[in-house]
N, C-alpha and C positions, 0 to 999 in steps of 0.2 A: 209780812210776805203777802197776807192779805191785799193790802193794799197797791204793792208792788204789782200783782199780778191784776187786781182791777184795773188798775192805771193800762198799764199791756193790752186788756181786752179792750177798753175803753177807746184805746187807740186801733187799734186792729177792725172791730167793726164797723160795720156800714150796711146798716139794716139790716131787712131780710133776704132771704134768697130768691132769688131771679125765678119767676114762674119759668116750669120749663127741666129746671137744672135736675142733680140728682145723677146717680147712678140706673143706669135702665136694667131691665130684667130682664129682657130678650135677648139673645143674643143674636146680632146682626148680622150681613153681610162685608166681609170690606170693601170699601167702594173709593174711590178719588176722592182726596178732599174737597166738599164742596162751597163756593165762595161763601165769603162772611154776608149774613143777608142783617144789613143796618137796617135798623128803624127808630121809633122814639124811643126815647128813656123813659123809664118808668117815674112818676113823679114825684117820689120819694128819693131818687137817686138825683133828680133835680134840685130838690130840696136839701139837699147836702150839700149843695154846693157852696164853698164859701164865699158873699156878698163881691167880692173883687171882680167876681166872673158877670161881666154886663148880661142885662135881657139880650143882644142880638148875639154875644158869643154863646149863651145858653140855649137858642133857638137854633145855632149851626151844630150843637153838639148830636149824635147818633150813637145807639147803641146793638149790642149784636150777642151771640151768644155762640160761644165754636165749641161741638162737638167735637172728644178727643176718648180717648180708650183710657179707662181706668188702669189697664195694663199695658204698656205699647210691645210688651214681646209677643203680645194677645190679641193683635187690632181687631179681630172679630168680635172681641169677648165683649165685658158690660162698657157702659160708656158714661162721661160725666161731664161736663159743659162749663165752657172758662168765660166768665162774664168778661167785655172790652167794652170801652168808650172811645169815641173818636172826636178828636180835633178836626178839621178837614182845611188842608191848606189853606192860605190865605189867597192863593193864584194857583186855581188847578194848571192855570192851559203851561205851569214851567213847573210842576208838581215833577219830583225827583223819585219818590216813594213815600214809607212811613218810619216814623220811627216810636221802634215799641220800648216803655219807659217801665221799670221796676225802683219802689221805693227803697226797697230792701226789707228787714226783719230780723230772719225769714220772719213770714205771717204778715209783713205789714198791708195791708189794702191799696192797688196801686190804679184801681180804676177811674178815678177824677184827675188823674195827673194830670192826662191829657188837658182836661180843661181850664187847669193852670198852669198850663206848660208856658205860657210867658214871664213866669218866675223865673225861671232857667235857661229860655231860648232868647236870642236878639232874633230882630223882626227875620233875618236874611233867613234864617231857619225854619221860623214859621211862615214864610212865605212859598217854601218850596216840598214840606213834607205835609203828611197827615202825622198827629201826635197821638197814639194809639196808649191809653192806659187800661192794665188788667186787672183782675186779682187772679191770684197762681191757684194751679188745684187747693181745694182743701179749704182757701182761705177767703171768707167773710160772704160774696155773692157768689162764689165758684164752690157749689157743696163744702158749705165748711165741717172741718172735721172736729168733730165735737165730743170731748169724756165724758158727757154728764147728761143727765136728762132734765135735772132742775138746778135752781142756783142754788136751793137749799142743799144736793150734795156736793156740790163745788164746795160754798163755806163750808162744809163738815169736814172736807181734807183740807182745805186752806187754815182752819182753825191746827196750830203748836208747828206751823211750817215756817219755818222764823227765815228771813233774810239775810240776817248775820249768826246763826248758832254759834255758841260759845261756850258753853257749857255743857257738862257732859248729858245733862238732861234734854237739854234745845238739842243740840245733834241728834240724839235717839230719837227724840221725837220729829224732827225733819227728817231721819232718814224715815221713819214708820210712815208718815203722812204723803211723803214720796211717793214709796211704794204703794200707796193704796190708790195714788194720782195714777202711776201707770197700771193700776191693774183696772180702774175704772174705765182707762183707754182700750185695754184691751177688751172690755165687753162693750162699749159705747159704741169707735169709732168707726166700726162699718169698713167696708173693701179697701177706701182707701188706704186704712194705715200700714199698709205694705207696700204703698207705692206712691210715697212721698218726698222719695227722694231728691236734689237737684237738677240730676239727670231726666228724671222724667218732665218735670217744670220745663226743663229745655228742648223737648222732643214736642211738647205742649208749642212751644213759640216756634218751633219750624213747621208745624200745623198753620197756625193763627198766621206766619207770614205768608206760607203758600195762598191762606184761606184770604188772604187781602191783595192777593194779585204780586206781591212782589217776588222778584226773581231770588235777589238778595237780602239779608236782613241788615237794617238799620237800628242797632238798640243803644240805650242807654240805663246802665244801670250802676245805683247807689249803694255800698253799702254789703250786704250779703247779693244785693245786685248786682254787683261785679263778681259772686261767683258764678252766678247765669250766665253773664255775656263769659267770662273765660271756658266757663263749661263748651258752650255753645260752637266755641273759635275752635272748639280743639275735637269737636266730634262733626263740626258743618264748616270746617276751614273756609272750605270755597263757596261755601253757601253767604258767606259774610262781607259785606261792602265795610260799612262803618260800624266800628265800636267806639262807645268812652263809657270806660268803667271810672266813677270816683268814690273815695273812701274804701281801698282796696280789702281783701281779705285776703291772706297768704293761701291761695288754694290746696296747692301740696300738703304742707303741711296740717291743712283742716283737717284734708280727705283722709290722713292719713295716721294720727295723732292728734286725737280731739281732747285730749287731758293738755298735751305740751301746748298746743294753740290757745287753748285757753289760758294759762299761767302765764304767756307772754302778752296777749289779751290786757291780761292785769297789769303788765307793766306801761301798756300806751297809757291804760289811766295814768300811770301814775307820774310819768312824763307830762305830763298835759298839766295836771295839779301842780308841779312842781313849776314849771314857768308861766301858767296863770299867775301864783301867787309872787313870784318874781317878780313880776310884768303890776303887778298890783300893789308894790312896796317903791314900783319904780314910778309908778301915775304917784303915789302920793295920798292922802288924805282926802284930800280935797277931791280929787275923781274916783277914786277907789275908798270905801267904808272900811272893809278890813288891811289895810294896810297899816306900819309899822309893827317892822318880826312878822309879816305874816305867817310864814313859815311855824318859827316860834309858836304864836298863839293858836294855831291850827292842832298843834301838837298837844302842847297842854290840855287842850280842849277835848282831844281824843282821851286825853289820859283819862280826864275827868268821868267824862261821859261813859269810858270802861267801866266805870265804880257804880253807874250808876245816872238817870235821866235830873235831868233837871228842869224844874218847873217855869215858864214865861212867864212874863206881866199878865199876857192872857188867860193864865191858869191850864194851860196847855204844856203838855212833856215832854221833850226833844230827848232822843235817847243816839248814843252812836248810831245806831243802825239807820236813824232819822236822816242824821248828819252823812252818813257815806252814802246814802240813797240819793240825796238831792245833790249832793257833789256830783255822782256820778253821771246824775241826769242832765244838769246843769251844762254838765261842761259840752256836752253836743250842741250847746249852740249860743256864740259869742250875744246876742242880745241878751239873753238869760243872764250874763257875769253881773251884770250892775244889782238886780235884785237877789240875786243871791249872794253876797259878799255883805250888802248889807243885813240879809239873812244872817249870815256868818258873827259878827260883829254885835247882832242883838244876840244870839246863844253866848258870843265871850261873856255879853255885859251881862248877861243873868247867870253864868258861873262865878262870874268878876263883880257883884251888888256895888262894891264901894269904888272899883276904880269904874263903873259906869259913865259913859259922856253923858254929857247934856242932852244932847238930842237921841232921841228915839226913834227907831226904824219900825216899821209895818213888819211882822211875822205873818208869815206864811205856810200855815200847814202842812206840814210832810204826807200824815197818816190821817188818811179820812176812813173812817170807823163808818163799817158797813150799821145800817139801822138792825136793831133784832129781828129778830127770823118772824114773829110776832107781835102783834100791840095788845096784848093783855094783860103787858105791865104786871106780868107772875100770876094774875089770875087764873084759877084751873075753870070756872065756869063760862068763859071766852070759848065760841072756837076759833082753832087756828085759822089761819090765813090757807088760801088753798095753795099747791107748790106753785113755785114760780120758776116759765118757762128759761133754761139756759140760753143766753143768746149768745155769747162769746163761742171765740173758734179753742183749737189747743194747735192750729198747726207750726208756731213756735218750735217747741218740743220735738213733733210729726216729725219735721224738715230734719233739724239739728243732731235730733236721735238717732234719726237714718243716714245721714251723712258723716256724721264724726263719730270714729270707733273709740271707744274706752273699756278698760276692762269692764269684765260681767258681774261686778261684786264693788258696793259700796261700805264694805268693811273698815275698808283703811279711809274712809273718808276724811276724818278728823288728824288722821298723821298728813296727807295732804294739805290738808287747809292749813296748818302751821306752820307748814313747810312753806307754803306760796306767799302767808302774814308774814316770814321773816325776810323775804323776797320783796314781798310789795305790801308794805307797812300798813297801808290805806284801804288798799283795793284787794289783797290778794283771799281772803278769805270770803268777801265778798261775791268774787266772781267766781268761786268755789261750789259757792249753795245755790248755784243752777246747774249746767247740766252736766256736770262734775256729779252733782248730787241724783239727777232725776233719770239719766241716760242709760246710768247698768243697770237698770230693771227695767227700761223698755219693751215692750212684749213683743217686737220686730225682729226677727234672727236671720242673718245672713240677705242683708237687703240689695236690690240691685244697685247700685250708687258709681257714679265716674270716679275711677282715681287716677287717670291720667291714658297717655300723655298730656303734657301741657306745652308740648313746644312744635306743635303742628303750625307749619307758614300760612299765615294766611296773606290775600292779594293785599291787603293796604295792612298800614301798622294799629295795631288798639293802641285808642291814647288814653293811659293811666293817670290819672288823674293824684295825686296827694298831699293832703294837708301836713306842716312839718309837727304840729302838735294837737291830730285830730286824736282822739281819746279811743276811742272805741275801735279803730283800726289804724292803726300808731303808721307811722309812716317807712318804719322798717318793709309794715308789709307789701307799700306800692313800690318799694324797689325790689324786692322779690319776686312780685308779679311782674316787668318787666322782665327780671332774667330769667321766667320762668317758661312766658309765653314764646313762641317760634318768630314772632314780628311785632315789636311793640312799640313806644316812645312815650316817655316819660315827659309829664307837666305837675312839676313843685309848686307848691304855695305855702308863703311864710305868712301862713295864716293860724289861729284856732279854730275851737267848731271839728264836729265830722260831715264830710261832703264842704263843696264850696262853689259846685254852681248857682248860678247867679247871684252871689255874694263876691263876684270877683270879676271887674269889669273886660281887665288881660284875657282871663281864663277862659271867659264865656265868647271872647272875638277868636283865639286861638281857635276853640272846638265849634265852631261858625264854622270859620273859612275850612276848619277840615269838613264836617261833615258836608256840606254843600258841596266844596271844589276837591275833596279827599287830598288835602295838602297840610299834612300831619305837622305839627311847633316842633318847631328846631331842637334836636338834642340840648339837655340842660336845661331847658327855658323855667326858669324863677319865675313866677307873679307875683305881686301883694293882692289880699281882699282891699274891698272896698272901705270897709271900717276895720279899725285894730281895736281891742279891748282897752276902756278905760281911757280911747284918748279924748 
């Protein structure tokens, strides 16, 4: 779990916080939004950028910081400040507006997007907007919300918090180390952790859009980003020109049942594995590593690894919970299938020594093992190291725990998680020991959060974007979200992977000519990606 959750933060950060941010202690006057004031980026957030983005698109880039109420039913009260980066059209004088992009998460960092927002946009798009990337309250440069004051007590509750519990010892001990994660939250996290919910994240972007000049908002969101933009449609209807939500997330049923959304959660995984490994007995050999039975020796392999890890050429130890980790991770993104199948294929052959192939595949470590908390190597005449500062966020959790209700007791946890393993073989247990596990003891009670409506008209349709075997938000949920919202239109992709802009040449001209000309793809309309797995 360790691991699990470094890998999380690992992703989620982006430096440190924006001089400036923070919660204020005065309390203010309320006043008119006042415009977003750009300037440079700091040079650290420069330095993040990854190498794609040329010297002259890094020199067009501007940065800004929008004051917003840590309480919006309190505009006067304290305040806390949402870090934005700007793309700026490629042709002001036919410049349409902006469009503001969320990666998804919750938690994840979405303020560089903009900068490579020509991953996802054809030129006509970047030609006509600004590409406005944030991070949401809470998370990474927008005061992130943080349980801990050093890493050393992060690792002290991450140490017996297992990823897969199974036993009736790993359960107790995840559900103990749980609770001592939210109760760390609740003296850590400071003002915000009451007001982190969705709903406020979207009361934050009709800020930042008034605070950018636009009349209307232009977003795009992936992912638990698409519960923003549906939030947003259904409490700012007319405030809304263009949406595209892709990688949907069933809103209703989140907002309203965050036990059953999860359980079915486990089933897109397991949909997904299921014609991966289809799809990988059908390439054959020769393009796919583990294929023949893959099914078959996926299975056996699980059995195995129940009983018990087993050792690699490298002297390294794969344990199920190794193997459902990187499955699950894996499968969000079709480039990822080729090394990881042959991943797959070296665990059969070191379960399987004698029917081993000839050739040998690279292993990849699952679990990277945190260094000791010290280097004195068990001597007592060392001293320690002095603590070391937390830099990760927890708004993960913040978000998820405020937005999805579950009962207030993790009692029955373990009848659960059985219940969802006999359900979803693979996954169900798995997706159990998050926030199944960490949510009923959350120290937030009665939080403000949208539960609907969700079928508010808005002037043009959101186009729902979804993958027919994205994992992580199964495709049931983007036909949901269309019957959910009051004006929608649906775009399918017989693709894998979660999300699929710009991995899909169809998809990315479709939501072009909408966003630009607001001429939403034809009912029905299929695409393929650009690449299929394994061909």
């Amino acid at each position: 779990m360790r691991a699990v959750r470094a890998a999380l933060a690992s992703a989620l950060v982006l430096g440190t916080i924006v001089s400036g941010l923070g919660t204020a202690s005065a309390q203010t006057e309320a006043s008119a939004v006042r415009p977003a004031a750009w300037g440079q980026c700091a040079a650290d957030v420069l330095a993040s950028l990854p190498a794609s983005v040329t010297p002259e698109e890094r020199a067009r880039l501007t940065c800004a910081v929008q004051e917003v109420p840590v309480d919006h039913s309190r505009p006067r009260g304290e305040k806390t400040g949402i870090a934005m980066m700007k793309r700026p059209a490629n042709d002001p004088s036919k410049k349409i507006g902006s469009i503001f992009l969320n990666p998804g998460g919750p938690g994840g960092s979405g303020l560089i997007r903009g900068a490579v927002s020509k991953n996802y946009f054809q030129p006509a798009v970047l030609d006509r907007f600004d590409i406005i990337g944030f991070d949401p309250r809470g998370v990474a440069r927008s005061n992130p919300l943080r349980c801990f004051r050093t890493q050393e007590e992060a690792d002290a509750v991450n140490e017996g918090w297992y990823a897969l519990p199974r036993t009736t010892e790993e359960i107790s001990s995840s559900i103990r180390q749980s609770k001592a994660y939210t109760d760390y939250c609740k003296i850590n996290a400071g003002p915000l952790l009451n007001h982190m919910s969705t709903e406020a994240v979207v009361r934050d972007l009709d800020i930042m859009r008034e605070a950018v000049g636009d009349k209307q908002l232009n977003f795009v969101g992936f992912s638990y980003g698409t519960l923003i933009g549906s939030t947003y449609a259904n409490i700012f209807p007319q405030r809304t020109r263009a949406m595209v939500i892709d990688g949907n997330v069933d809103p209703q049923l989140r907002l309203t049942n965050g036990t059953e959304y999860d359980r079915q959660r486990a089933k897109g995984f397991e949909i997904a594995l299921d014609a991966m490994l289809k799809r990988c007995d059908s390439a054959g050999v020769a393009k796919c590593a583990f294929a023949g039975n893959a099914r078959q020796k996926f299975e056996v392999m699980k059995t195995a690894l129940g009983k018990g890890p087993v050792t690699m050429p490298d002297g390294k130890q794969v344990g199920l919970a190794d193997v459902i980790g990187r499955v699950s991770s894996d499968l969000y993104s079709v480039p990822r299938f080729a090394t990881l199948v042959q991943w797959l294929q070296s665990v059969h052959q070191a379960l399987n020594p004698s029917a081993a192939a000839a050739t040998t595949f690279g292993v990849q470590s699952v679990v990277d093992l945190p260094a000791p908390l010290n280097n004195s190597g068990g001597r007592m005449d060392v001293d320690p190291l002095p603590d070391t500062p937390y830099t990760a966020d927890d708004s993960y959790y913040a978000v998820n725990c405020t937005d999805k209700p579950f009962v207030r007791t993790n009692r029955f946890w373990a009848q659960t998680a059985s219940k969802w393993e006999k359900e979803s073989p693979t996954f169900g247990r798995y997706q159990a020991a998050s926030d199944l596990l960490t949510c009923p003891t959350w120290p937030t009670r009665h939080p403000d959060r949208w539960i609907g409506p969700w079928n508010r008209k808005t002037p043009n349709p959101v186009v729902v974007v979804g993958n027919y075997y994205d994992p992580a938000t199964q495709y049931l949920f983007s036909q949901r979200m269309v019957k959910e919202l009051g004006n929608a239109r649906l775009i399918s992709v017989d693709s894998f992977g979660h999300c699929i802009l710009g991995r899909s040449a169809a998809t990315d001209a479709a939501v072009a000519k909408y966003l630009v000309d607001l001429i939403p793809p034809a009912e029905g309309s299929v695409f393929q990606p650009n690449v299929q797995p394994f061909a």
